[in-house]
Structures are given as C-alpha cells and as structure tokens.
N, C-alpha and C positions, 0 to 999 in steps of 0.2 A: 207390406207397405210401411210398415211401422220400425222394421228394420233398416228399409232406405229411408227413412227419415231420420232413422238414430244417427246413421254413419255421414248423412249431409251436415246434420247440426255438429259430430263429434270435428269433422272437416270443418266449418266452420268458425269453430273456436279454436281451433287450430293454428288457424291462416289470421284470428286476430291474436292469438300470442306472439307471433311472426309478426305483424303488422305492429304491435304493441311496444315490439324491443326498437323498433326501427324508428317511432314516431321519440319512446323515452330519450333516445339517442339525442334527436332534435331540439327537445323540449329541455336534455342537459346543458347543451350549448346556452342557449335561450336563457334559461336560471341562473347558469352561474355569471354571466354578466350579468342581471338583476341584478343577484345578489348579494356581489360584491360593488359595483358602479353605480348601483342603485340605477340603471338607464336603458329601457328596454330598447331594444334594436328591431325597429320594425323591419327593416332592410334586410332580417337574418337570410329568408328564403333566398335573396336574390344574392348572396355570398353562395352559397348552396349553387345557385345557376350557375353561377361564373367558373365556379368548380367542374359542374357538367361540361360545359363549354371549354376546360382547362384538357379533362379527360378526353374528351373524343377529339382534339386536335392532338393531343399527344398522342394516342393511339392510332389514328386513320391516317397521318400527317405527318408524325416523325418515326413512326414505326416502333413504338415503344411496345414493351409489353404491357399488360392489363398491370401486373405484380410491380412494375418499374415505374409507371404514370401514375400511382395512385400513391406514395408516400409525396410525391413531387407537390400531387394536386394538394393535400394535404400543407404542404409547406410552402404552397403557394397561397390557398385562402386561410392561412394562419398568420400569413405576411398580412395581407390583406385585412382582415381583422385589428393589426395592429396599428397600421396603418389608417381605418377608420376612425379607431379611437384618439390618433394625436390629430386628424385633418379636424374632424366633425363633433367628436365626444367632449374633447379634453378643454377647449375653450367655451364649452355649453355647459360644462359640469353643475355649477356654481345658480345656471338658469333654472326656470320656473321648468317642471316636468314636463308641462305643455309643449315649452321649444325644443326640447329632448325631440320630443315624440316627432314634430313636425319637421326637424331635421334629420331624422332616421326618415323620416315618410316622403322626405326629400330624396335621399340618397338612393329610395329602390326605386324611384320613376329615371333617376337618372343614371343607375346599373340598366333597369328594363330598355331605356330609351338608347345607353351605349351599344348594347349588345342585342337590339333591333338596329341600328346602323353598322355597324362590324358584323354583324355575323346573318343578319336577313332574317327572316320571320320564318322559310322550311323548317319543318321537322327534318331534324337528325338523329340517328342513334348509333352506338358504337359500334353494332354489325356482331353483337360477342350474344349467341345464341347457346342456353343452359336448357339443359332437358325438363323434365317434370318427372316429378318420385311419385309413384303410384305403391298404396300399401293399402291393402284391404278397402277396394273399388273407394280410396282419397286419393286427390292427386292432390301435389306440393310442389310449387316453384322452388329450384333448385338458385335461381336467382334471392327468393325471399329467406329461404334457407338462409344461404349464404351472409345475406344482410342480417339477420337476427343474431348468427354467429358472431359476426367482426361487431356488431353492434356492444352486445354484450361483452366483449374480449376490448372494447375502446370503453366502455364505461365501468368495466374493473380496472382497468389501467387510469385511468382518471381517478378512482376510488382510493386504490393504493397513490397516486401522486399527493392528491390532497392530506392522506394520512401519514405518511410516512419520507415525507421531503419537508425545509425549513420555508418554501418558498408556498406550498401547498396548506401549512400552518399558517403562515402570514395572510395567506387566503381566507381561507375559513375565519383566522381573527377579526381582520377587516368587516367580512362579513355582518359576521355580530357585532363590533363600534367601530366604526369609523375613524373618530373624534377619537376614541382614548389610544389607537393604534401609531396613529399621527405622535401623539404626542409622546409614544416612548420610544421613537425614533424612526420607526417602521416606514422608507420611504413608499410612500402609498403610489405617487407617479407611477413608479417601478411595477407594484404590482398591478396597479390597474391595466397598462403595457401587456404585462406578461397575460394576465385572466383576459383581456381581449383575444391575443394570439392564440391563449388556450381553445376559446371559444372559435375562433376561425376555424383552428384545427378539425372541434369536432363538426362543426358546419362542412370541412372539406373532406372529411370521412363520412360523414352523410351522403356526400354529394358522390361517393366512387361506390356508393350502396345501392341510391336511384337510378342513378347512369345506369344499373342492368335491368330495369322496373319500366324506367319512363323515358319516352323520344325528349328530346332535349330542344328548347323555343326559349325564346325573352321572358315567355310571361310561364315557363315549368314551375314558377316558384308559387303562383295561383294554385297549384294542386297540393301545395302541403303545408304551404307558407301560413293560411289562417287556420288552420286546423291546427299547428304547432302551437300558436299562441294562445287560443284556445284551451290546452292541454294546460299551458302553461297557468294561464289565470284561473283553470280549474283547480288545480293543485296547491294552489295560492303562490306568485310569484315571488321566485326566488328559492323557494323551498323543492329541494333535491328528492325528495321523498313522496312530497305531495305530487310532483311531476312525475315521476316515477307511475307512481298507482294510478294517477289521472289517466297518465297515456293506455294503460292497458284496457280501462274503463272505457274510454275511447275505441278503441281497437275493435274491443269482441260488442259494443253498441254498433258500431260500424257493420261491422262482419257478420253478426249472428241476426240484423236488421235486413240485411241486403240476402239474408237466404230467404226471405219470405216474401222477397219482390224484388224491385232492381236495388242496385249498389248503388244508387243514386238517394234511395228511401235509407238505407242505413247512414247516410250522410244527415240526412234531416232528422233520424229519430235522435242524432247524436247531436245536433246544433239545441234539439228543442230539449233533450236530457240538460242540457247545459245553462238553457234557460230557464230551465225549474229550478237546477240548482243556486243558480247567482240569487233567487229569490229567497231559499233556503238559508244559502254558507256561502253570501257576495263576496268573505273573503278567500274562498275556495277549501276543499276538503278537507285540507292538512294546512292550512294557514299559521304562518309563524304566530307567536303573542306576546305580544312587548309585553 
C-alpha cells in the first residue's frame, strides 16, 4: 500500500512540475509588463482566449497545421498586446494605478463580451488528441509534456533576448528607473511598444499550450487567469524570479493537495497558502527592495 502511495505522490509532483513551467510561462508575460510599464493587465488571461479562439479557427477552419497556426497565433496576440498598450495603456500611463487597473478590468469584460457575441458560448476544442506516457504505473499527458517543454524553450529564449540584445538591455534598464532611462535618451514610448508585444507574444504561446489542455469558451480565461496573477503578486510583482519560484509553489500546492481529495481542494489549500503568506511577506516572496 505504501508503494502505491509513493508512486501517486511521486506522479503527483510530477504533473505539478509540468503544471509549474506552464503557469511560470504566464506569470512571465504578466511581470515583465509590471515591470517595465509599471501597469498590471488584468485582461492578460483574456489575450490568452482570443489566442485559443485564434488557434482552433485556424486549424478547423482554414486547415492550417498545429506547427503553422501557432507562430501566427503568437503574432497575432503580440499585435494585440501592442495594440492594447497604445488604445488603453499609453494615454493612462501618467493615472492614478487605480484607473490602470479599472481600465484593464474594462477591457476583459469587453474581450469576454466580444468573443460571447462572435463566437457563442459552446465549448470548442481543436479536435488534436495526444496520448498519455505511462512509466512505472504514472501516467503523463503528452499534451502537459509538450506545454512544459515549449514553455521552458519560450522562457529561455526570452532569458537570452533580455541578456544578450540592446533592446532587451533597454528593458531591463527601464525596469530598474524609469526617470534616469528617459533622460539619457532611451526612447521609453518605443520600448514600452516593444515589452507589450513581448508580452502578447508570450500570452499567445501560452494560449497554443492550453488549446491542447482546455475546451475553449469566453470566460476559458476564469481557469487560469486569477491563478496567474496570484502567482504573480506572490512572487512580488514584477520580479522574474520571484514568479518563477511562486509558480511552481503553486503548482505542486495545487497538485500534491488534489491527490488527497479532489483537484478542486488543491485549489483552495493554494488560495489559503496565499493567504497566510500576504500576512507573512504582503510584498511576496522574492519582493524587489528599493
């Protein structure tokens, strides 16, 4: 007995390392606009849907392949991204953090509300069925697999852009002042521009991750959308690292909680970790320090 209990629990830590790279993924997009625009996007999840949305019409619709429809989607909620920051961001910038918030919290009632009139309230999904890896009585979505992999292989390729590009430097500076970035010439417009579309990007590689995980609806972004930002403000916002390790804290709470009852209870032991810790380190685990 004691044996199937080892190999459930090794399985489910597993599936929250798996679950951990996919949520980091998220909670990257998420930070490095903090970090850079100072302006959290509450709307990220629903960039993320429209991406879903982007993917199974390309695939069911114009007959694209999975490999073809997925840098498009990608370049599609990168546009997008770009695009929220000059409609909704850029003339907010300068506002109280409150109108930030309230006009991001604008924009995903009005993504959820477009995309329940264009596209109807059915569940969809792309119809694209991945087997299950069984090793030593564990099974493993070859779907989850998958997502862990490109997850981590988009947040080294983001790792190496930020390091090792002049535009990726300009990022990171900004980051740390603003103000003195500004004033040694650094057009900030520009990069803010760019670190949004970044940020779409990885919101739109997120979203060709979930498309093989989850049916696809207006409100798909309820299933991971508060759980991101969560990660996020545990980690301390804006901080790369702290998101990072927040999310996998997340993950195997999640995961190794829902092996000793439903996957519904690992949700809650992980809202209610969350809430001891804001008591603890309200400004999250790994919190910058001015």
């Amino acid at each position: 007995m004691m044996d199937i209990f080892d190999i459930y629990l090794l399985e489910a830590i597993v599936n929250g390392i798996l679950l951990g790279g996919l949520l980091a993924l998220l909670a990257l997009g998420l930070n490095l606009i903090f970090g850079v625009i100072d302006v959290t996007w509450i709307c990220y999840a629903e960039l993320v849907m429209i991406g879903m949305y982007g993917m199974y019409y390309m695939v069911q619709y114009f007959g694209l392949s999975y490999f073809i429809a997925a840098p498009l989607t990608i370049l599609l909620v990168a546009a997008l991204g770009a695009l929220l920051h000059l409609l909704v961001i850029a003339p907010l910038l300068s506002a109280p953090p409150i109108n930030q918030l309230l006009a991001t919290g604008g924009v995903l009632f009005v993504l959820q509300s477009f995309a329940t009139v264009a596209f109807g309230i059915d569940f969809r999904n792309l119809g694209i069925r991945l087997p299950v890896l069984q090793f030593a009585d564990m099974h493993f979505s070859y779907a989850r697999l998958l997502a862990f992999a490109a997850a981590l292989i988009g947040m080294v390729l983001v790792y190496l852009f930020m390091k090792r590009t002049y535009v990726g430097t300009a990022i990171r500076a900004i980051a740390q002042d603003r103000q003195i970035m500004a004033l040694m010439g650094v057009d900030t417009r520009r990069i803010y521009i760019i670190t949004s579309a970044l940020g779409g990007a990885l919101a739109g590689l997120a979203s060709c991750l979930l498309v093989l995980q989850y049916d696809i609806h207006p409100f798909v972004g309820l299933s991971f959308g508060p759980i991101t930002f969560l990660v996020c403000v545990l980690g301390g916002l804006g901080n790369f690292v702290g998101g990072f390790v927040a999310a996998f804290v997340f993950a195997e709470i999640i995961s190794v909680g829902g092996l000793f009852s439903d996957l519904e209870w690992g949700y809650v032991l992980a809202f209610a970790f969350f809430i001891v810790m804001m008591f603890i380190r309200p400004a999250g685990l790994l919190a910058r320090r001015s």
